[in-house]
C-alpha atoms as one frame of an Amber mdcrd trajectory, in Angstrom:
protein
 126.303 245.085 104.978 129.072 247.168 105.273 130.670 247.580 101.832 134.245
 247.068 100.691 136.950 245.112 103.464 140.488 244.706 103.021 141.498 242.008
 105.123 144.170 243.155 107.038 146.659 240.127 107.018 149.695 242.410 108.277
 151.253 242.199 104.814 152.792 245.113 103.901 150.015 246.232 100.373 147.238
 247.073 102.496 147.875 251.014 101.898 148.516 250.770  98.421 145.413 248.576
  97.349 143.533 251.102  99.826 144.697 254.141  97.773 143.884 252.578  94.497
 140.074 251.575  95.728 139.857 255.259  97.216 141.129 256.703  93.941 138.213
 254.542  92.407 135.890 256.882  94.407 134.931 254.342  96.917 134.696 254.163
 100.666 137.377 250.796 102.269 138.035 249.704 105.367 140.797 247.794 106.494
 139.693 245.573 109.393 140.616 242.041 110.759 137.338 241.934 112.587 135.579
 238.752 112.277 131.717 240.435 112.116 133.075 243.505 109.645 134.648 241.080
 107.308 131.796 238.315 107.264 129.345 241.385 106.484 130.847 243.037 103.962
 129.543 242.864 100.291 133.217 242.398  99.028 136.385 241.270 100.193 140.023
 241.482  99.634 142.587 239.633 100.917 145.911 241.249  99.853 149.291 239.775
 100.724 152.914 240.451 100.264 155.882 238.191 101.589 156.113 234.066 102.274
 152.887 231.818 102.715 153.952 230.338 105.587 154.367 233.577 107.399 151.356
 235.067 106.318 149.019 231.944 107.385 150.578 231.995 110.591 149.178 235.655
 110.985 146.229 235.052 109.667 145.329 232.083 112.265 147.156 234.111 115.092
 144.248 236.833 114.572 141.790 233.972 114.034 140.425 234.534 110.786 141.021
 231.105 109.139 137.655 229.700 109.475 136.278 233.294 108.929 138.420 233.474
 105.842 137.107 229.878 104.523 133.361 230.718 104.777 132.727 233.996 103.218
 129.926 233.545 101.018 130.703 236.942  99.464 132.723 237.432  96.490 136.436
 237.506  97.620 139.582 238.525  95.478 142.545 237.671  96.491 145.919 239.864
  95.676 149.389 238.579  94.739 150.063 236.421  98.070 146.402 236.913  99.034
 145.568 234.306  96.044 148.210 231.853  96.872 146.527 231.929 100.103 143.049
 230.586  98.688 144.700 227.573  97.656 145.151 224.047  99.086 148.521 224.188
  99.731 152.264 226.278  98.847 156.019 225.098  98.372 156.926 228.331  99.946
 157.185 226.875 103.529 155.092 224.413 102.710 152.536 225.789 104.009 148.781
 224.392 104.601 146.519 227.533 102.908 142.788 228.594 103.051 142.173 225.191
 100.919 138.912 227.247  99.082 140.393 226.803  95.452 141.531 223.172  94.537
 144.731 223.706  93.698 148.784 224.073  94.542 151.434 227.141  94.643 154.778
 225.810  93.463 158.208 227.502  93.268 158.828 228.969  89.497 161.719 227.617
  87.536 163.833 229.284  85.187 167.136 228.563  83.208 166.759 231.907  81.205
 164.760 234.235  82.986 165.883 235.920  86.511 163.709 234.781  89.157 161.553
 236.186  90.890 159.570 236.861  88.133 159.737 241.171  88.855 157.831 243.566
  86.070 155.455 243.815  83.212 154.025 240.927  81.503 150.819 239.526  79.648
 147.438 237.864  80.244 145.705 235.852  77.910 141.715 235.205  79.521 140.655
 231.408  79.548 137.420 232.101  80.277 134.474 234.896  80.377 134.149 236.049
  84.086 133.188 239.516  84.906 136.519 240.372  86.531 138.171 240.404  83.341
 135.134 242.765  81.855 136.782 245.386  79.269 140.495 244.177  79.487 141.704
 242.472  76.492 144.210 239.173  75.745 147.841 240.845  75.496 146.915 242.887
  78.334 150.002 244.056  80.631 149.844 243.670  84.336 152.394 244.490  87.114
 153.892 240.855  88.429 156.309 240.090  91.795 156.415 236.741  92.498 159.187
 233.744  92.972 155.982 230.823  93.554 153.255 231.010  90.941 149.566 228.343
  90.421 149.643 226.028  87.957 147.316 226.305  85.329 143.891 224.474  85.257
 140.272 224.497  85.008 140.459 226.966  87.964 142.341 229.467  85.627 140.483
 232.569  84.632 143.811 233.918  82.848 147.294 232.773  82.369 150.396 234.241
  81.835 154.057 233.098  80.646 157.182 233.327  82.213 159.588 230.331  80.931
 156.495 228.227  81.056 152.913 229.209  81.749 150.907 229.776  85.454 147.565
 231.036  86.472 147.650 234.883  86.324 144.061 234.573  87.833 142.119 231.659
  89.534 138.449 231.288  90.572 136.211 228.968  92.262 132.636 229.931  93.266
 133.010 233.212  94.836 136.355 233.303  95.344 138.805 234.958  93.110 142.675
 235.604  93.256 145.099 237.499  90.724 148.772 236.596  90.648 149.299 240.401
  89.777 149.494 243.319  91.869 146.121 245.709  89.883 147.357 248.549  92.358
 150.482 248.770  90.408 149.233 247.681  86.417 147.852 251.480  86.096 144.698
 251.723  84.276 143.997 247.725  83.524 144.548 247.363  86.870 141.595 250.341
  87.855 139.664 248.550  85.493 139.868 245.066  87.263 139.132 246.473  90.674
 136.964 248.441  89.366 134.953 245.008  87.682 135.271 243.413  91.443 133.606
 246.080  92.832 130.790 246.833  90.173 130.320 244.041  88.713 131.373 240.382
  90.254
């Protein structure tokens, strides 16, 4: 096995979540080989910028069907989550399809979209991830497209109505949040992923 992958999707996080795992004290590689990615113990798939786009790159390098049959657990970053489900408005876009649900564009009367800043989870379930971080919790949020909430939601969050902050099915896991940015709840979540999931 070779440890911790980011999978690099082109988006433009890659450094940043890098840093953040390195600050962690561990050893990351960012790779878009088929054979590193499918033998690492973890993997991340980070992602900044439209679902459309970043599916295109991702099939362009070949790493769809990789991407769909990791067996390893997988988090999923901001776009990177999006990505891990069926389908997104943004583009509407065909995704990875491993978490049964949809990405749809946020609406807001009140609020200024996108949806830019510091906000709150509240857990729906126990899952390891969320190990040590408490409801009320504030992570670091940039998105204008957001899940719906369901039985696939490990937390949610509110902004003018409420969306999946973080999603899970089998081994796969996404957060709407960026935990490079959300300072030390953020080191703690990564931190869970690596250690603990």
């Amino acid at each position: 096995m070779s440890g911790l992958v980011i999978v690099h999707t082109g988006c433009a996080n890659i450094s940043s979540l890098k840093f953040a795992v390195e600050r962690l004290g561990y050893d990351v590689t960012v790779s878009e080989d088929i054979d590193i990615i499918k033998n690492a113990d973890k993997v991340f798939v980070p992602g900044v910028g439209a679902a459309a786009a970043a599916m295109a790159q991702i099939a362009d390098k070949g790493l769809t069907e990789c991407l769909q049959t990791l067996t390893q657990p997988v988090l999923g970053i901001c776009l990177g989550m999006q990505l891990l489900t069926k389908r997104s408005e943004e583009g509407n876009a065909d995704c990875l399809g491993v978490i049964d649900t949809q990405v749809k564009r946020m609406t807001s009367e009140e609020l200024r979209l996108p949806h830019m800043g510091w906000n709150q989870i509240s857990k729906t379930k126990e899952h390891p991830l969320f190990d040590g971080i408490e409801n009320g919790t504030y992570f670091y949020f940039v998105h204008g497209f957001a899940v719906e909430t369901g039985d696939h939601s490990l937390a949610v969050c509110d902004y003018t109505q409420p969306f999946s902050a973080s999603i899970c099915n089998s081994n796969y896991m996404g957060v709407q949040f960026h935990p490079e940015r959300s300072g030390s709840a953020g080191s703690q979540l990564l931190r869970n992923f690596i250690e603990k999931v």
